[in-house]
C-alpha positions as CSV (number, residue, x, y, z in Angstrom):
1,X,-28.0,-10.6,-34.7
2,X,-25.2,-10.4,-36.9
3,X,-22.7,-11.9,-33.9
4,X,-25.2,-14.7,-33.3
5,X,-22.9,-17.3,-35.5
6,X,-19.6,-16.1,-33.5
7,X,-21.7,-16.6,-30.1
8,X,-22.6,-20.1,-31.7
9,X,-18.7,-20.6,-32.6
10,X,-17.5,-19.9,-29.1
11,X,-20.0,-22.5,-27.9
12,X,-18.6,-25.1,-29.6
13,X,-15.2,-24.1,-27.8
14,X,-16.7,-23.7,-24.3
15,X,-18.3,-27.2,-24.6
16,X,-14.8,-28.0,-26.1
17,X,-13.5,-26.9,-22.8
18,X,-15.6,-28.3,-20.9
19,X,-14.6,-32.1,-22.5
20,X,-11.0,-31.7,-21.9
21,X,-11.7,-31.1,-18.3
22,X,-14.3,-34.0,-17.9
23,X,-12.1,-36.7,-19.8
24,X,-9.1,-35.5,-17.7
25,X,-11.2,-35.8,-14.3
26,X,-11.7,-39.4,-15.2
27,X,-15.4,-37.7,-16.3
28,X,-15.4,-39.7,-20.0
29,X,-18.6,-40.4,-19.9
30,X,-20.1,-37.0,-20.3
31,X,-17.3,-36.3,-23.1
32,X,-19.5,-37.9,-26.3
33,X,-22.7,-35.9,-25.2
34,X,-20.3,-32.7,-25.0
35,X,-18.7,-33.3,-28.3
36,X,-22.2,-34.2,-29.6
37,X,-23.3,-30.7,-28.5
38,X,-20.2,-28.7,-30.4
39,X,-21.1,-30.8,-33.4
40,X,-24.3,-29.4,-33.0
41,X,-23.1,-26.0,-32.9
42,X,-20.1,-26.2,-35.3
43,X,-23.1,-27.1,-37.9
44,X,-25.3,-24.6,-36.3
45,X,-22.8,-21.3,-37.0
46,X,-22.2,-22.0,-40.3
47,X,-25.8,-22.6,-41.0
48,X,-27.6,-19.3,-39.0
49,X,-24.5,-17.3,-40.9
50,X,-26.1,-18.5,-44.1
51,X,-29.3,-17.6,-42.7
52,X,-28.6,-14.0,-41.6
53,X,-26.5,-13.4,-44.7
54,X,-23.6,-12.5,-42.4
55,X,-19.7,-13.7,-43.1
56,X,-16.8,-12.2,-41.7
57,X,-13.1,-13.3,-41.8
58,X,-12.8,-13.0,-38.2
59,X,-15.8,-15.6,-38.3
60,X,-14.1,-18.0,-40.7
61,X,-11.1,-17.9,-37.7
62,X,-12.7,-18.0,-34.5
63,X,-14.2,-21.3,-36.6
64,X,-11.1,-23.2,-36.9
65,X,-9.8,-22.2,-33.9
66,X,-12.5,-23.6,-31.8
67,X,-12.8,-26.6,-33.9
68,X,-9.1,-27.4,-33.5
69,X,-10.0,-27.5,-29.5
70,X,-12.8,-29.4,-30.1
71,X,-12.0,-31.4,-32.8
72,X,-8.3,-31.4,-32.4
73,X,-7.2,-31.5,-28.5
74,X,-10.1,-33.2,-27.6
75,X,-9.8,-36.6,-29.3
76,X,-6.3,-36.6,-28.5
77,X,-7.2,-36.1,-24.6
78,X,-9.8,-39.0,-25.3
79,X,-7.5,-41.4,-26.6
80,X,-4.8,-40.4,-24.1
81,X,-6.9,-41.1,-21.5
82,X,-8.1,-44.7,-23.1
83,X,-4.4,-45.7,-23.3
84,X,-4.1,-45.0,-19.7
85,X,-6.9,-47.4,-18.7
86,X,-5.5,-50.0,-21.0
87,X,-2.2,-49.8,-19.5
88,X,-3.9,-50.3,-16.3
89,X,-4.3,-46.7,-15.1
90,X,-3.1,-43.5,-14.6
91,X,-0.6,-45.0,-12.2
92,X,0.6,-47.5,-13.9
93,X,0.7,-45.8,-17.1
94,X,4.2,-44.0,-18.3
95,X,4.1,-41.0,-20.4
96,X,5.9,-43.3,-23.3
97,X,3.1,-45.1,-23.6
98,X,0.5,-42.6,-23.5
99,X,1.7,-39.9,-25.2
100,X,1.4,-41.1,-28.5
101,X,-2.3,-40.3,-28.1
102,X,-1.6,-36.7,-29.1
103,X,-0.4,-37.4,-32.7
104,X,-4.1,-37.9,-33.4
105,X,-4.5,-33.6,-32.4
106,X,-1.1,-33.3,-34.5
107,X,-2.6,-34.3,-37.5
108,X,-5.8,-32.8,-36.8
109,X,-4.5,-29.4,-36.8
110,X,-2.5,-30.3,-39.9
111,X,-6.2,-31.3,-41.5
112,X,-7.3,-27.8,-40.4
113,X,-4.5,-25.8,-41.8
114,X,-5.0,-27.9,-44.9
115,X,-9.2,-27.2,-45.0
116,X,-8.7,-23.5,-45.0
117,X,-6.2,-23.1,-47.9
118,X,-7.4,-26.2,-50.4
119,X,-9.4,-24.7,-53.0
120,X,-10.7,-28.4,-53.7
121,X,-13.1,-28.8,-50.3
122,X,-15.5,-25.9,-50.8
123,X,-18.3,-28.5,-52.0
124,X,-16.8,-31.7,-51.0
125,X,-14.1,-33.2,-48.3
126,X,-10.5,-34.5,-48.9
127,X,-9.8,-36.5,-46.0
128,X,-11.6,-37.3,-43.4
129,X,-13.1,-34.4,-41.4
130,X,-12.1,-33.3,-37.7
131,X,-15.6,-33.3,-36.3
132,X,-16.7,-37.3,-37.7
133,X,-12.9,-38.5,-36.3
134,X,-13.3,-37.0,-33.2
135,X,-17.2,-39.1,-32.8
136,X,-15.4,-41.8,-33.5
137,X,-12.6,-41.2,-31.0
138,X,-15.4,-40.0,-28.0
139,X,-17.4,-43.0,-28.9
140,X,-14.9,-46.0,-28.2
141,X,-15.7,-44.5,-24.3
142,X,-18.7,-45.9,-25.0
143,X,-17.3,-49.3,-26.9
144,X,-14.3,-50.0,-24.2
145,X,-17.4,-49.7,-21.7
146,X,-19.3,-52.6,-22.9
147,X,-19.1,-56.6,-22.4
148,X,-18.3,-57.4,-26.1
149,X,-15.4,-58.2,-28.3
150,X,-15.1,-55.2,-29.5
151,X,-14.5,-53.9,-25.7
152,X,-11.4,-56.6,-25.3
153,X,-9.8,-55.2,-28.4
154,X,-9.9,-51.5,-26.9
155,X,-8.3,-52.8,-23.5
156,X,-5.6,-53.7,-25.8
157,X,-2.6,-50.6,-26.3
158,X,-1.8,-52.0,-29.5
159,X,-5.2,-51.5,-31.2
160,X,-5.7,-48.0,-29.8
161,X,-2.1,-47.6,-31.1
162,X,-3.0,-48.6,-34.7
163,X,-6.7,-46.9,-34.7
164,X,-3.9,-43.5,-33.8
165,X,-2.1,-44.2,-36.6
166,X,-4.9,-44.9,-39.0
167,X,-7.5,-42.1,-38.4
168,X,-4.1,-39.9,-38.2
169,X,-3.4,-40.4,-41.7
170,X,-7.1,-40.5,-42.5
171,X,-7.3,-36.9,-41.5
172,X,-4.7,-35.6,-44.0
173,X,-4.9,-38.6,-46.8
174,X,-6.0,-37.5,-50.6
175,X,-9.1,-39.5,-49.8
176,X,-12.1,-37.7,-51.1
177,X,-14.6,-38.2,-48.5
178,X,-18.7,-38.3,-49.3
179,X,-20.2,-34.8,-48.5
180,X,-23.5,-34.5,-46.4
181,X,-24.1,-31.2,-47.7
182,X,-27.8,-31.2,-49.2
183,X,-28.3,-29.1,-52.4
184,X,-31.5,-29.9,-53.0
185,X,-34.6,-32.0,-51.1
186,X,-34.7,-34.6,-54.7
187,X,-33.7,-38.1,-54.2
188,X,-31.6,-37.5,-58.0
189,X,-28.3,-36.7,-56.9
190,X,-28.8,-37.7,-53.4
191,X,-28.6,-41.5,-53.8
192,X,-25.5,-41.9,-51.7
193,X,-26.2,-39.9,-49.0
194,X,-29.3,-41.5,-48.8
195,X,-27.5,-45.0,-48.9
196,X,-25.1,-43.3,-46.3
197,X,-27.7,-42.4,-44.0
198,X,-29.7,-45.5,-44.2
199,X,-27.2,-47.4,-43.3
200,X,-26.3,-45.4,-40.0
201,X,-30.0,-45.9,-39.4
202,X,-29.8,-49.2,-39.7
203,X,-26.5,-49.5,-37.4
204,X,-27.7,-47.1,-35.0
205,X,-30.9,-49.2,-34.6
206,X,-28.7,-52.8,-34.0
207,X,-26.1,-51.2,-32.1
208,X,-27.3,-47.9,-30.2
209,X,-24.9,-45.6,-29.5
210,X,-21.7,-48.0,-29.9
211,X,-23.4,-47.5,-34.0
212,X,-21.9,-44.2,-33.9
213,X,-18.7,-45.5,-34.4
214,X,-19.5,-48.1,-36.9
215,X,-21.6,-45.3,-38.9
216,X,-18.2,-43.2,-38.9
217,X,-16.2,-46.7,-40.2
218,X,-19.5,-46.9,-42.7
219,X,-18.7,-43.2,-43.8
220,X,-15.2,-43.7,-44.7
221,X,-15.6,-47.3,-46.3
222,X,-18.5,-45.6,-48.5
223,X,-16.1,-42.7,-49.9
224,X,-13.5,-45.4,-50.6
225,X,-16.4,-47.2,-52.6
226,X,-17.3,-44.3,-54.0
227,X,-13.3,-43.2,-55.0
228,X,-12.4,-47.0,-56.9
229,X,-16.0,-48.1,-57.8
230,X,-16.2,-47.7,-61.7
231,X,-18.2,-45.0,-62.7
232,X,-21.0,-46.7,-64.7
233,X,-21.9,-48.9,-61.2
234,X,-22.5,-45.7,-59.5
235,X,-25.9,-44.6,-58.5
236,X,-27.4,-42.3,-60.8
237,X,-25.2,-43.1,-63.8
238,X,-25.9,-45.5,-66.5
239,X,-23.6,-47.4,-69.0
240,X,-22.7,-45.3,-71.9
241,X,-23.2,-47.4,-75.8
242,X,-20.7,-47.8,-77.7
């Protein structure tokens, strides 16, 4: 029992895998329910680790090397692979203009060599996490798909371009991000993960799937809230007297 949270680690990599060879088959709609899976079990190793009482070093490895597969190569695939449909296909498509695609795995494993040496993220997040870019990335398959506006804009190089360069520097800004991690079942001290998840709630209910993207946009605009809202407007905190 105590290897069941590697078994769970290299499960997230073999679904990893397994998304780098649909998207590059032209397969991208199976990609987001793959990535969905190793989310699934990049929470699920940690967690049954905790459960067990097991922790190794060689765990706390095999964990960021799968998730820079999965959370690192894979986006970049993703979005390599959206550029090539925007330029009109893979045969129309030069390696110049798809290639920049892969800065998004760059800075990913510059996030992940960051995560395991920063001190600061044991209890919370400094930029945004691998796993919640990469739904975001897997889920514009599912946006570019669609009939709406939003699908015009990602038929466009230049905004894939600029959402590159954005959740790039997301991934390795001084940005402390909201953390999901649940201390305690009380609403006290859980107002903004409550707020968080109502509002994915209410964008996954208006929006479906696509939502998943917006709910990741929602994530990082609520941190930034969080970071330059004035303390005394924050929930749980009240106005000192003077």
């Amino acid at each position: 029992m105590r290897h069941l949270p590697n078994f769970i680690t290299l499960l997230n990599l073999f679904l990893g895998c397994i998304a780098i060879v649909c998207a590059m088959n032209g397969n991208l709609n199976a990609v987001p329910y793959l990535v969905a899976g190793a989310a699934l079990a990049d929470f699920a190793d940690g967690f049954t680790a905790r459960l067990l009482h097991v922790s190794s070093p060689m765990g706390l490895q095999l964990d960021s090397l799968a998730d820079m597969v999965t959370f690192g190569v894979v986006p970049g695939v993703t979005m390599y692979r959206l550029l090539q449909q925007a330029h009109g296909g893979s045969a129309e498509a030069t390696l110049g203009q798809t290639l920049p695609a892969f800065i998004i795995t760059v800075f990913s494993a510059l996030r992940l060599a960051k995560f395991n040496i920063d001190e600061r993220q044991i209890d919370g997040f400094i930029g945004l996490p691998t796993p919640a870019n990469t739904l975001f990335v897997v889920s514009l398959i599912w946006v570019a798909a669609g009939t709406t506006i939003w699908s015009t804009c990602l038929h466009q190089p230049m905004v894939l371009y600029g959402i590159t360069l954005l959740f790039s520097y997301l991934l390795v800004a001084e940005l402390p991000m909201l953390s999901n991690k649940i201390k305690h079942w009380g609403i006290k001290g859980n107002e903004t993960r409550l707020i968080f998840l109502a509002g994915v709630i209410i964008l996954l209910a208006f929006w479906g799937i696509v939502g998943i993207s917006a709910s990741v946009l929602w994530y990082v605009l609520l941190s930034l809230i969080l970071k330059y809202l004035p303390q005394r407007f924050l929930p749980g905190n009240t106005p000192k007297n003077r």
